[in-house]
Each structure stands twice: as C-alpha cells, then as structure tokens.
N, C-alpha and C positions, 0 to 999 in steps of 0.2 A: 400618456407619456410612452408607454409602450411599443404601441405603434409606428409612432413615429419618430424612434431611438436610433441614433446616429450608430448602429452595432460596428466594429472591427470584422466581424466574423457572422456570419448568420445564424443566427439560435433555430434547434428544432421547434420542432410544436411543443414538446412534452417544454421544454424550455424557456419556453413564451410564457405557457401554462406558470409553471413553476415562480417565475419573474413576477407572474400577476398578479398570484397568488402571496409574494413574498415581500418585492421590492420595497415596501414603504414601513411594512411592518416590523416593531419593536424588536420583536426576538422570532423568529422562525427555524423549522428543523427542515431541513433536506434532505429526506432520505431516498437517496436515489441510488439503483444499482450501477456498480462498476460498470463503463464503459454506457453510460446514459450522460456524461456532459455536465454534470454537478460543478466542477472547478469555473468552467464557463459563468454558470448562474452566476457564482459569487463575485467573479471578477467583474460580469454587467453589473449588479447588484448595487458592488461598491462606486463603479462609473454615476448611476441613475442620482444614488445620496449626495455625492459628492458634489454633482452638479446644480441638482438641488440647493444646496447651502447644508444639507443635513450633516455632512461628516468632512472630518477636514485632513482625518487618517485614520487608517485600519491596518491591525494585527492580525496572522492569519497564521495559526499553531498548525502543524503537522505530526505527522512522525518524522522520523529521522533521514527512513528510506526514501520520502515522499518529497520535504518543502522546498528540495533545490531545485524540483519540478517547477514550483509554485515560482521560482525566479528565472529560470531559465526558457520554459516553456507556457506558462498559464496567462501571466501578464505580460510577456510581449507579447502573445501570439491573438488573444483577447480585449485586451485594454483597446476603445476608441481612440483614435489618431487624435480625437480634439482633446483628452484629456493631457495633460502636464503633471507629472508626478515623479518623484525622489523614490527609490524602493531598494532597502538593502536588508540583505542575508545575516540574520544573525551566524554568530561562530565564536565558540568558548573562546577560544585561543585569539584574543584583542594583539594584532600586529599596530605598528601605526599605520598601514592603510585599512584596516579593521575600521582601528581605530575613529579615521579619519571619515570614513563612506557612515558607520553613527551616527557622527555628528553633522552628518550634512543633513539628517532626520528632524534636527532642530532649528535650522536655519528660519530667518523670520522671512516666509514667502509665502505666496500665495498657491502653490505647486500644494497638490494631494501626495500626503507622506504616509509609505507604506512599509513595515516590518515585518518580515516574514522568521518564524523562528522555531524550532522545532519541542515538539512537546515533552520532551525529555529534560530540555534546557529547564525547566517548571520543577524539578528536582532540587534546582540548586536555588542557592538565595541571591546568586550572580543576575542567573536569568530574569528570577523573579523580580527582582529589584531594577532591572534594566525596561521591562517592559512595562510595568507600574509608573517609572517617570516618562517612557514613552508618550502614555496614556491620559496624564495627567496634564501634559501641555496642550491638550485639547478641549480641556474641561467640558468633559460628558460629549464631545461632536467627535464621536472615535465608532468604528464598528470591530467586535472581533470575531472573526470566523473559525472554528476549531475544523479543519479538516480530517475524517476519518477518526470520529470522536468517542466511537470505540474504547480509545486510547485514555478518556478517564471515564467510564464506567467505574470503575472501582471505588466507593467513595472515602475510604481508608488511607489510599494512595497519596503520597506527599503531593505530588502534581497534583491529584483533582483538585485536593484541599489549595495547593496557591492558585489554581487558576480561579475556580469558585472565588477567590477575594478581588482579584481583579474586575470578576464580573461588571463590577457597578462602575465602572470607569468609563465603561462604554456604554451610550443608549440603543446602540443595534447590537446585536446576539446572533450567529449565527453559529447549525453544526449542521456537519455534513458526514455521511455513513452511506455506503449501502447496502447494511444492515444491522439494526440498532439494538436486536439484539442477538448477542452471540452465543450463550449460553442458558440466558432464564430471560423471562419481560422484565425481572431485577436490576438487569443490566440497564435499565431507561433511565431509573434515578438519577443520577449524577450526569447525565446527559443532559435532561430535560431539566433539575437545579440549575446548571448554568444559565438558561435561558431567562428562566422565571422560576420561585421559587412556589407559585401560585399553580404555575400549570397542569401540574399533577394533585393540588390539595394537600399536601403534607410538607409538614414541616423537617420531618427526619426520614430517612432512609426506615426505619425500623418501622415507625405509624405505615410508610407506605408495603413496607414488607408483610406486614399483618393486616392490609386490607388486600392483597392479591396475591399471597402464598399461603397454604396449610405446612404448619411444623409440625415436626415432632421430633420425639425425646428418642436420644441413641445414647447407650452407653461405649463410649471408648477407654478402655482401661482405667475401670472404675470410676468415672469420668461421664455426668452425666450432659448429653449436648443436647441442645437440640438445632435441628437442622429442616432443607426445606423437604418435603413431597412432596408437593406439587401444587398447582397454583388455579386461580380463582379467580374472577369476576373479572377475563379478560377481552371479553366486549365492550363491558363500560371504561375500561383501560384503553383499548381501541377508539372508543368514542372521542375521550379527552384529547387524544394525540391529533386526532383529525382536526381540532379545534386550530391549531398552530402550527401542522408541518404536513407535507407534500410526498407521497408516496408513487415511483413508478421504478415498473422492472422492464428490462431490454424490451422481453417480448411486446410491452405494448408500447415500441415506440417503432411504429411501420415505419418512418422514413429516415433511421439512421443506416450508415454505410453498413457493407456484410462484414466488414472486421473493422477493430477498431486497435491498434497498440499504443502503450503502453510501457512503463518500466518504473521500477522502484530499486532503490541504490542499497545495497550492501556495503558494512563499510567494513573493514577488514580489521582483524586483531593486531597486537603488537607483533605477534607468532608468527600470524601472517606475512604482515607487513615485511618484517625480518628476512627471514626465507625466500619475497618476492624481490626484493632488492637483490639479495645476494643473488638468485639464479638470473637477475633481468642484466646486473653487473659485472659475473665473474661467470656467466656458464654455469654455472652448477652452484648448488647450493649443501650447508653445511647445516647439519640441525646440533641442539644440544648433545643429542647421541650418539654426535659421528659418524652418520650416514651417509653415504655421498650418494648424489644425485645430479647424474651429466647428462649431458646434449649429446646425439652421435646427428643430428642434421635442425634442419629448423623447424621440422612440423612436432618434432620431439620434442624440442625447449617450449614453443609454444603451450604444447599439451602438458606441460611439465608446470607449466606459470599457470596456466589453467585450472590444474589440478590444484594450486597453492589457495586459490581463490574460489573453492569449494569446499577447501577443508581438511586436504590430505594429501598426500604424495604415493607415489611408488616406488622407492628406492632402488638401484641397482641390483641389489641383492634378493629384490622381487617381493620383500615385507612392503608392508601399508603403513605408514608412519600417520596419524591424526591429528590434525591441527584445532588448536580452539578457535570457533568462526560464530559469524552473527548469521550462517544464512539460514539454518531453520528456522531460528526464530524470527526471522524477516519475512517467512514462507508459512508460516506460523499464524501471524497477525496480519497479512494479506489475507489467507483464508478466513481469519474471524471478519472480514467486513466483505467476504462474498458470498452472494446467494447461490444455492442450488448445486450442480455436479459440476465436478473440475476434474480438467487432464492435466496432471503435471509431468511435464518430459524432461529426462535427466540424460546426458553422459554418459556418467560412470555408474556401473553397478554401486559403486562401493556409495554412493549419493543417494542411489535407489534404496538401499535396505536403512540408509539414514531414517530416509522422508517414512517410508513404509511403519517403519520402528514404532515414528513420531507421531504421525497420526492415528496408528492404532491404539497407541495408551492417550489419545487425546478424545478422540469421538467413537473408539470400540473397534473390535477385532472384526465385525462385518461393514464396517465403514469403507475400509480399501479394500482393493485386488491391484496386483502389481502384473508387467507385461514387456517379458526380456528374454533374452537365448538360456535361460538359466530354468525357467517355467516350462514344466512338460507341455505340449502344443494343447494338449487336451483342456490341462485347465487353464489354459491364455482365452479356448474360445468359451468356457464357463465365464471366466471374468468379466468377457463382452458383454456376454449375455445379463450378469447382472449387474453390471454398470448401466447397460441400458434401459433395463426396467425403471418405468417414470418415476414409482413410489417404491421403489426397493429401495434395501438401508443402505446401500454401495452409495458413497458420495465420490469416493474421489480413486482417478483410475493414475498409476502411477506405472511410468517404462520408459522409454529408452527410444531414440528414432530410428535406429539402426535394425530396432527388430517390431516395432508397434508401426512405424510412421508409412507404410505400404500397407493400402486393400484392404484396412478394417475400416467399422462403421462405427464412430463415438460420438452421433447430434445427440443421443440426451444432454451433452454439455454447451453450455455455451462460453463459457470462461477456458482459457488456456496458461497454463503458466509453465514457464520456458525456466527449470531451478538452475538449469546448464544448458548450454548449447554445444549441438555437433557440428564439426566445420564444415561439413556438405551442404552444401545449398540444396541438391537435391532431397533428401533427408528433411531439410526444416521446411523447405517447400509442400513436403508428401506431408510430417507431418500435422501443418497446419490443418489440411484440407480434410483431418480424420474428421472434426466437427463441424467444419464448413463443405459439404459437400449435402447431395439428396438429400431430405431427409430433417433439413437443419431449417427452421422457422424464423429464425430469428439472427440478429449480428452477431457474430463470434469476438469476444476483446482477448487478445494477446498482450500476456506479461510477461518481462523477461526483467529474471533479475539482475545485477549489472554491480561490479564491485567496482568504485570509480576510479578512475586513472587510472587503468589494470587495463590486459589484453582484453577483457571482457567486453570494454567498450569497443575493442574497433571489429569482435568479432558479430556482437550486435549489429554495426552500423553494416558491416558488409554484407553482412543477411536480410538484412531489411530494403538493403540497395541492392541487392539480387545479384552479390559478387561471388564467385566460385573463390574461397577461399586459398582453397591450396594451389591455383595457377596463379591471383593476385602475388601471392608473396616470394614467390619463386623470382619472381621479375623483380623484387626492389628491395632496396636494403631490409634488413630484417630489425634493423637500429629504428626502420619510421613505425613500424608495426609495435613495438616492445617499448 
C-alpha cells in the first residue's frame, strides 16, 4: 500500500521508512527529531486508516504553541486531494461559530472527521468531556495522535491522568517527540502507558521506576526522601522501545533540504495583551504605574509593540518596565523536545539575560555561554570555542544578530531558534548562515517564535520573504503593518 499511495506531498525515505514501519499498527511512537517530517507521517498515517475502513476520525493533541499549525499548515498542506474530511480547531471560548464548526464534527457523513485540540485543554473537564464524546461516536474506529508528547510525561499531571482514560476510545495510538526523553528514561512511562500499557511491562510508574532507577534516601529538613541516582538496565529499556517505535535524527536523513522552518505561537498575557492594544491604539501606552511610553516615528512604535510581545518595555524615562509573558516557557518546552546544540538569537539584551538566566538554573551554569556587545571580545571567542566542542557540556549558545550573526562559525548546531527577531534582513540573513555554512553536515531547522495577531507575525513573514523591513514600511500605511 505504500508504494503505491496516492501522497499530497512526497515523503522522504526516513518517511516511507517510518509509514512502513508504523501505518497499520495498533499503537506506534515516533520519535523523530525536529525538523525530520514527523507531522507529515501522521497526517499520511491517518489518510492510509481511513481509506482503509480502519478509522473514521482522529484527534491530534498538541501544545498550545503548536496545534494551530496542525490546522493551518499540516493538513492542508499534507492531506491527499482524494480524501474528504471536516477538521476543526478546538477553543475554550465556544462563540456560536465555535460553536457551530463542532458540530459540523458530528454530522452523519461519510467525510473523515478530524479534532485538533490542544494539550492543555486536558486540564479542564470542558475539554475532556468534549473530546470523550468526540471519540465515542466512532465506537473504537478513531486514531489519536499526541504530538510533542513530552507534554504528558508527568504521570501525576491532571492531563496525563485524563488523557490516559481516553486512551481506550481509540484503536490507534500514536505519539510523536523528537526526544522522549527529556530529563531521565523516567520520562518514557506515561508516554509509552498511553500507547499500551503492556509495552513497557509495568503496571505503575513506581514497578517501572524500580526496575530502571537506583534510589536513595536523602534527608530534607528532617525529612526522610528518597530520590533517584541514577539509572539501570537501559539497554533492555532500549530493547523494548525498539519493539513499537521508529527512531531518526536529521543527520541521518541525507535527502532532506539544508534548512527547514518552522514556528511555534506565543500567546500573550492579559498584561500584554493590554499594553499592546493601547500602544497599537492611541500611540503610546499606559501601564499600572504611570509610565508613558511614546512613538517619536514608526520604527520606534514598532520596536515598542515588539518589545510588548517579549515581555518588557523601555519607558521614556529609560527604566525597564517587565511584563508577565508565556515566552520562556514556550522556549522552555521547545528545548525539552530538541536534540543536541541550539543557537538561540535574541533582540534585546534585556531577552538575552532572560533566556541565559533560565537556562542555567535549568541544565547548569556550563550548559550556556551568551554572545552580544556587552561580552569582552575575548570571552565571545572562548564561548565559540566551547560551544563547538562536539561533547563539551555547552548546549546552547545564546546573542543577539547585531553582534553574533557576522563571521563566526556555530555547525555544531543544527537547530536555530529565533526568541526575537531583528528587522534587518541582513542580520537574520548573516545569522542564519552561522550554522548553515562549511562545516555543517547536515539541514539546519529554523524556529521562530511568533505571538499571534501581533507585529511579530508580519515581521516573520517579511523575513522569510526576504523583505528589507525598514524600506517596506516606509512606503505604506503603518495601519496595514500594526
């Protein structure tokens, strides 16, 4: 069937592979690295069942930053032209056309019906109760796909617990990562439960804890724990995963393009939100504290709404005012589902000593080195140098494109993530090519995070379209840009 599958889009080989290895099967894991084509599989995946007679709709959890991907981008741009299918977006907030695009879910047709919803929604009893009767009007011909499944690890977490009960509502199972795990092999449990609860051998998290961690006993303030050291019998751990899921990293997929992007959605606080209205509305904006913040031309309001949508401001009077924002932690849980060294390029200093902050109290104080006008030159080229080292502890090189993105050398990475953009074209140009030039073995994937309805979006879109920012807007209303 494979062979000769009517594809929308042409699959790599690692892709084929993956399909072959996957398509018919009960429950399978994908663990495939970012920027290898994972979203693809699923959407062939569910095309191959459905034609089949096997499934007659599929649910496909994400994160938050992720599923409007999964509707905007995955299934049109994937889906075969011969299939016929309903596909809508869950969203807490039920309008009546919310309302309305639901219900066309249950219509009595013959069309493949698909809900896409995010994995947060699993929190409430809204979601879970919404996608439970989803499920159930299919009686067991349903597939669900968790993408970026990371996201219940935890098996504590109210989500994993309601999705884990859905499980059985579906006869296909799928999760997708590309990397499963992110802090211990402990992380597998509640990934690999959803699937099957057989696939690992244990029935609790704790049996499987105690056949492939060593504890021991710590006293915290009188307070006897015990916690993990370290871990054990992870060959034969290795062994069993092979039995059900499909492992590939960029490097070995010879025939994908040299760059690949990418983007995942930020969604901004009330705070935010606030502040971005007022400066998009009245020119300037007014915080709780009475600070004013004006426009003296248009690249200043820009950078001004720009700044609102990273998390902070600059005030006239030249203080730092700090918003509460979702983008570390959006930059945060990116990072937990990427393998190997990452460049992250920022903006604003004031962004850069964020991330730097963040990720040293998350993976250790040799984990970063940072790279901006503020770093003596000397230790910019130390940081190179152990950023590049293949097996040095340095995972993730963090600066700025105004003083990194010229005439260094950063191919140990092959991931890029963009936590802010500079509006130079040439800048995010030079950038890009720090990891994509001699040197680099492999496709470079570009992320850019992206806070939606915001300038953010169209400063993306005009970078990627290779528009010189500050001559675009000069010429047209400043009203189509904001």
């Amino acid at each position: 069937m494979i062979k000769n599958y009517k594809f929308k889009t042409k699959p790599y080989e690692h892709q084929l592979k993956a399909l072959e290895k996957s398509w018919a099967q009960d429950t399978y894991a994908l663990f495939m690295e970012m920027g290898t084509g994972k979203s693809k599989v699923l959407v062939d995946n569910i095309a191959m069942l459905y034609d089949r007679g096997a499934i007659k709709g599929a649910l496909v959890v994400a994160p938050k930053g992720v599923y409007k991907n999964w509707d905007s981008i995955e299934f049109p741009v994937h889906m075969p032209e011969h299939i016929e299918y309903t596909k809508v977006l869950w969203e807490p907030t039920l309008t009546k056309k919310k309302q309305h695009e639901l219900d066309t879910l249950f219509a009595d047709d013959d069309k493949l019906k698909i809900l896409i919803m995010n994995v947060e929604a699993f929190s409430t009893s809204k979601g879970l109760d919404f996608a439970r009767s989803f499920l159930n009007i299919f009686v067991g011909r349903a597939l669900i796909g968790i993408d970026e499944s990371t996201t219940i690890k935890n098996p504590t977490a109210k989500r994993t617990k309601n999705i884990l009960t859905i499980g059985d509502l579906a006869k296909y199972r799928r999760i997708l990562t590309g990397s499963p795990v992110t802090k211990s092999p402990l992380d597998l449990y509640s990934q690999c439960d959803f699937l099957d609860p057989n696939h690992l051998g244990h029935q609790s998290y704790y049996s499987f804890r105690a056949r492939y961690a060593n504890m021991v006993d710590r006293n915290f303030g009188g307070r006897r724990v015990q916690i993990v050291g370290s871990y054990r019998r992870l060959g034969e751990l290795s062994d069993l995963l092979d039995s059900f899921s499909y492992r590939v990293l960029k490097e070995e997929c010879l025939d994908l393009p040299e760059k690949v992007f990418t983007k995942r959605f930020v969604e901004l606080t009330k705070e935010q939100d606030k502040a971005y209205k007022q400066m998009k509305e009245m020119a300037l904006a007014m915080l709780d504290d009475g600070k004013l913040m004006s426009t003296v031309n248009v690249m200043t309001q820009l950078m001004r709404l720009h700044q609102i949508t990273c998390g902070h401001f600059k005030a006239d009077d030249g203080t730092i005012t700090h918003l509460k924002n979702n983008r570390i932690d959006t930059l945060m849980e990116l990072l937990d589902e990427t393998d190997g060294k990452v460049i992250i390029w920022a903006n604003y200093v004031e962004d850069i000593k964020n991330i730097v902050e963040s990720l040293k109290k998350a993976y250790g104080e040799a984990s970063t080195v940072e790279y901006h006008g503020s770093v003596d030159p000397r230790v910019r080229q130390e940081n190179i140098a152990l950023f590049q080292e293949k097996k040095g502890p340095t995972r993730y090189f963090v600066g700025n494109a105004q003083t990194g993105g010229y005439g260094i050398t950063l191919t140990a990475a092959n991931t890029v993530i963009y936590y802010s953009n500079n509006y130079d074209l040439e800048k995010r140009l030079q950038s890009e090519d720090r990891a994509h030039r001699i040197g680099q073995t492999g496709s470079v994937t570009y992320v850019d995070l992206i806070a939606e309805k915001t300038i953010d979006e169209r400063i993306v879109k005009s970078l990627r379209d290779k528009i010189n920012i500050a001559n675009e807007i000069m010429g047209e209303d400043i009203k189509d840009w904001i």
